[in-house]
C-alpha positions in Angstrom: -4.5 -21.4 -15.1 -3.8 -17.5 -15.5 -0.4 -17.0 -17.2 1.3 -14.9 -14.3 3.9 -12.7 -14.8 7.4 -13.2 -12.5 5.7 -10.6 -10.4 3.3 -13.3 -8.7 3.8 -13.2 -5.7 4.8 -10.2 -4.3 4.2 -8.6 -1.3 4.6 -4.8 -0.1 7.4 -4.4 2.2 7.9 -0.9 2.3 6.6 2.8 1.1 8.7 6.2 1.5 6.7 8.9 2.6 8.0 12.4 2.1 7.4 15.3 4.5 8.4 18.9 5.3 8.2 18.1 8.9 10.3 15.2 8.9 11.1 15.2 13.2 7.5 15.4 13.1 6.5 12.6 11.5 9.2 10.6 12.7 8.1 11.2 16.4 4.8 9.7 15.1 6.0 6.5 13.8 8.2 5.8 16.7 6.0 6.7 19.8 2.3 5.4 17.7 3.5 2.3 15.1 6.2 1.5 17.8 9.1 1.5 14.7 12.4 2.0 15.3 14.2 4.7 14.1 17.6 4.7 12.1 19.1 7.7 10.4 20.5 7.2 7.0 21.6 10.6 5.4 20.5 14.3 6.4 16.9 14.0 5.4 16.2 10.5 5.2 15.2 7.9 7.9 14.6 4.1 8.2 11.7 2.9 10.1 11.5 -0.7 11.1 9.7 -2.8 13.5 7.9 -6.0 13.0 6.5 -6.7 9.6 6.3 -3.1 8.7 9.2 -0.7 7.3 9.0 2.7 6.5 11.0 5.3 5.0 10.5 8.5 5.8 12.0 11.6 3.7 12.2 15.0 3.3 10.0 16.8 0.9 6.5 17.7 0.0 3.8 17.1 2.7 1.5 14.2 2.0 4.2 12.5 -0.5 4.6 9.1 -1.8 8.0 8.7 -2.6 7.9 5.0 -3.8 6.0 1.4 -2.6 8.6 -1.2 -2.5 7.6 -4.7 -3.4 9.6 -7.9 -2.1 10.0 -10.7 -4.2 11.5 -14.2 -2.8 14.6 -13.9 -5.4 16.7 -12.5 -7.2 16.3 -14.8 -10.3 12.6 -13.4 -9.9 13.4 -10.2 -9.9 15.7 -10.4 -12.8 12.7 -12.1 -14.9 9.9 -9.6 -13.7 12.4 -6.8 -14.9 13.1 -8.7 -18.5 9.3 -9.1 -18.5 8.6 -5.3 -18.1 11.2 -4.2 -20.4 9.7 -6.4 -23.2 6.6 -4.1 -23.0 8.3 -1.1 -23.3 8.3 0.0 -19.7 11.4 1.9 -18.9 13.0 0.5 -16.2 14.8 2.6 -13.5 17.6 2.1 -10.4 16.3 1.5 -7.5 15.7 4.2 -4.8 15.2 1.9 -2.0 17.8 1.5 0.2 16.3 -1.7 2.4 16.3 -3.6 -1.2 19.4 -5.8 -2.8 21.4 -4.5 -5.8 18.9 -6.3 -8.0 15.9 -4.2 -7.3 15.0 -1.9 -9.6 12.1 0.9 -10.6 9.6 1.7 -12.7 7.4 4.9 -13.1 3.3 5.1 -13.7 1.9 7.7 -15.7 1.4 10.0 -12.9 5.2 9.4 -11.6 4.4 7.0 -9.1 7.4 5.1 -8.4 7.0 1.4 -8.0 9.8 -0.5 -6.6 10.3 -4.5 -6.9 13.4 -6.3 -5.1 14.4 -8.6 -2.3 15.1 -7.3 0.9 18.5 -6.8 2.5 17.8 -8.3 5.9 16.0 -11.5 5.5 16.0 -12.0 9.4 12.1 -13.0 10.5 10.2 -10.6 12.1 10.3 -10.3 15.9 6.3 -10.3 17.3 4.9 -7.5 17.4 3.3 -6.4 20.5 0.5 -5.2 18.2 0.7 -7.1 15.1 0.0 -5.1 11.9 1.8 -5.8 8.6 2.5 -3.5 5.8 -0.4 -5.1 3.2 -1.3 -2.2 0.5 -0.7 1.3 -0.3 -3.0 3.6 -2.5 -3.1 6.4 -4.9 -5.7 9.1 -6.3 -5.4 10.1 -10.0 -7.7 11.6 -12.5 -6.0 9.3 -14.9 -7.2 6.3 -13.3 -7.7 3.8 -16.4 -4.2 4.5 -17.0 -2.4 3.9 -14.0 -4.6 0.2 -13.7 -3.4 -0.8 -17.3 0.1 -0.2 -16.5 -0.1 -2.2 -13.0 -2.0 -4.6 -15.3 1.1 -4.7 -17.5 3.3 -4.9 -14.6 1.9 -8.2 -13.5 -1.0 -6.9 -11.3 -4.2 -8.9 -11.3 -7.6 -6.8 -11.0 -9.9 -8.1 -8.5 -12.8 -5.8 -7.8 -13.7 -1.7 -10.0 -16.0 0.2 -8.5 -18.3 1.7 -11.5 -20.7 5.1 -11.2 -24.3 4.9 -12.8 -22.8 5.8 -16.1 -20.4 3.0 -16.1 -17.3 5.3 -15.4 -14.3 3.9 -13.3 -14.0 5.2 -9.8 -11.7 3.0 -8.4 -9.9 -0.2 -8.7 -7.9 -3.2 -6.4 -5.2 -4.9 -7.5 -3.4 -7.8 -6.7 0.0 -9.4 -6.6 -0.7 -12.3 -4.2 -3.4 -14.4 -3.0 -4.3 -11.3 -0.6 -7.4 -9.0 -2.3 -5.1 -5.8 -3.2 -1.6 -4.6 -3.2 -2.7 -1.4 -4.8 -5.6 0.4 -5.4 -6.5 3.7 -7.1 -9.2 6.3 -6.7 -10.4 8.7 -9.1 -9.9 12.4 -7.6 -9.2 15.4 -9.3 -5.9 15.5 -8.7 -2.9 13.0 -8.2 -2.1 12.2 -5.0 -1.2 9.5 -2.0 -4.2 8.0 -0.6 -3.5 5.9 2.2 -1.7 3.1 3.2 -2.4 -0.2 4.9 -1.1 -2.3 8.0 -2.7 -6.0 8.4 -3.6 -7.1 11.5 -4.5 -10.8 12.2 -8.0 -10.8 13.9 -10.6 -8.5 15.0 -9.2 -8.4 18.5 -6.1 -6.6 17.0 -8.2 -3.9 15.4 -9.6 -3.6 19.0 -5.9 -3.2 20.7 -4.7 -1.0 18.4 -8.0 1.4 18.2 -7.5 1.3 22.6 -3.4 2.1 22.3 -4.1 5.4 20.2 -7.0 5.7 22.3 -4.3 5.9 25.6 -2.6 8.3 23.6 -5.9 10.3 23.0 -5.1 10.0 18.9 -8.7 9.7 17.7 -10.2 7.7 14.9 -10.2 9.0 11.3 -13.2 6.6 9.9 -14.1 3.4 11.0 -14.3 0.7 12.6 -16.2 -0.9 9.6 -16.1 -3.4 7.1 -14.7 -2.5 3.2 -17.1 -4.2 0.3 -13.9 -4.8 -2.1 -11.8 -7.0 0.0 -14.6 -7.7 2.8 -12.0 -6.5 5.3 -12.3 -5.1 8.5 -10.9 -1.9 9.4 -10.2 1.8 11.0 -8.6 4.9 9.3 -6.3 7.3 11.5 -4.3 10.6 10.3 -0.7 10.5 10.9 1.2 14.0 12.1 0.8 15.1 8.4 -2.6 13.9 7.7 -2.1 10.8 6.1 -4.2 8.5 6.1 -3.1 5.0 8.1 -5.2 2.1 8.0 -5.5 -0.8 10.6 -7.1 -3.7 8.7 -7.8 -7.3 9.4 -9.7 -10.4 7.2 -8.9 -9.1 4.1 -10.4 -11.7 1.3 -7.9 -14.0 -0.5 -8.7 -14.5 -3.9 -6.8 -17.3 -6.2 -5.3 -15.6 -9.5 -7.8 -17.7 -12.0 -10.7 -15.6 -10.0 -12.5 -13.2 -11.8 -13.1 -9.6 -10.8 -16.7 -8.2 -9.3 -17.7 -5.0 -10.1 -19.4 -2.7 -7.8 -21.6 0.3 -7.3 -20.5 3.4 -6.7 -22.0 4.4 -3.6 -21.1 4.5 0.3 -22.2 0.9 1.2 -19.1 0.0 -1.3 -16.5 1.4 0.7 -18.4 0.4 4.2 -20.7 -1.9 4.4 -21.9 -0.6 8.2 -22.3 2.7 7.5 -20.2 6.7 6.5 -18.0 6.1 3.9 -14.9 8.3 2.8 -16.1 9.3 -0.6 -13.4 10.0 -3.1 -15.9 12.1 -5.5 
């Protein structure tokens, strides 16, 4: 049996996205994700609805302020930080204002902020009328061996790279459950946010949601298709920024003793029915 860190399992439960059109965005969220909207301090909202929760902030355009992970306790959280610090990671407060005292921080090499605690309101989710939960979020660096070393150290378990003909790295999946990735990192030229991810629980979801942006006339980014790593179903849209938002369903569960698969990179990898959204 692997030797898991206290980070097993943990599940994304919300990211902070920063924006220099924050009523923008915020419009967005409310009248295409269906969240509600709560304001917390002059530049800062609260999105919530179902099994997805979103901060939204001002700043840069196209900004990942932080992915918050939610752990069942806070013994757990208390041992994952005791774990980290015995590495040598510098631990941080928590910026996450939907997250318990106990939470805390951490910072990749690119100054991704990572953010583990349990949430504040443990009341279950209400159904959603289109169900879609908050499953991954993803960066772009040109350091990309470094950032999946430091997830590694973190507690992350690497289930599938993606390698070019010369045996480079052009992108990893990571992770922290039974669920195929938590995280996942391209290589691109520059650091960056890369998308994030919303689970839906069948194919028919990805066909409601795909018809209620359609009724809004909100077209399709990429997709419908079917990811390689992950074997998951999906579509890509842009928000009012340009990020990109992902509807996915089926994604593969892995146990933690399973070993990671290594792909080609090429555009069957990233959609096995056809275009793919090359990286590089």
């Amino acid at each position: 049996m692997t030797d898991l860190s206290p980070l097993w399992p943990a599940r994304l439960h919300h990211i902070k996205i920063t924006s220099d059109q924050p009523p923008v965005q915020l419009d967005f969220y409310q009248r295409v994700l269906e969240q509600e909207v709560r304001e917390l301090s002059d530049g800062e909202w609260v999105l919530t609805g179902g099994e997805r929760s979103f901060v939204i902030g001002r700043g840069p355009r196209n900004g990942l302020g932080y992915s918050a992970f939610a752990i069942d306790d806070a013994k757990r959280v208390a041992d994952l930080q005791d774990f980290v610090t015995a590495q040598g990671i510098n631990v941080q407060a928590s910026p996450s204002p939907l997250f318990g005292p106990e939470a805390f921080a951490v910072a990749d090499p690119d100054g991704n902020t990572l953010v583990f605690g349990t949430p504040l309101d443990d009341t279950p989710a209400k159904s959603d009328r289109l169900p879609a939960r908050l499953q991954h979020s993803v960066v772009g660096s040109p350091n990309l061996q470094a950032l999946t070393e430091y997830r590694r150290k973190l507690g992350f378990v690497l289930s599938d790279e993606v390698k070019d003909e010369d045996g480079n790295l052009t992108a990893v999946f990571l992770r922290s459950d039974e669920e195929h990735h938590s995280q996942a990192i391209f290589n691109t030229k520059d650091s960056k946010f890369d998308h994030f991810s919303m689970e839906a629980t069948s194919w028919n979801d990805i066909r409601d949601w795909a018809d209620h942006l359609g009724s809004m006339r909100i077209p399709l980014s990429w997709g419908p298709g079917r990811h390689g790593p992950g074997n998951n179903l999906f579509f890509m849209v842009c928000d009012a920024d340009g990020n990109m938002v992902e509807v996915s369903a089926e994604i593969e569960h892995m146990d933690p003793d399973m070993a990671p698969r290594i792909w080609k990179h090429e555009p069957y990898t990233l959609n096995q029915w056809g275009v793919a959204w090359m990286r590089n």
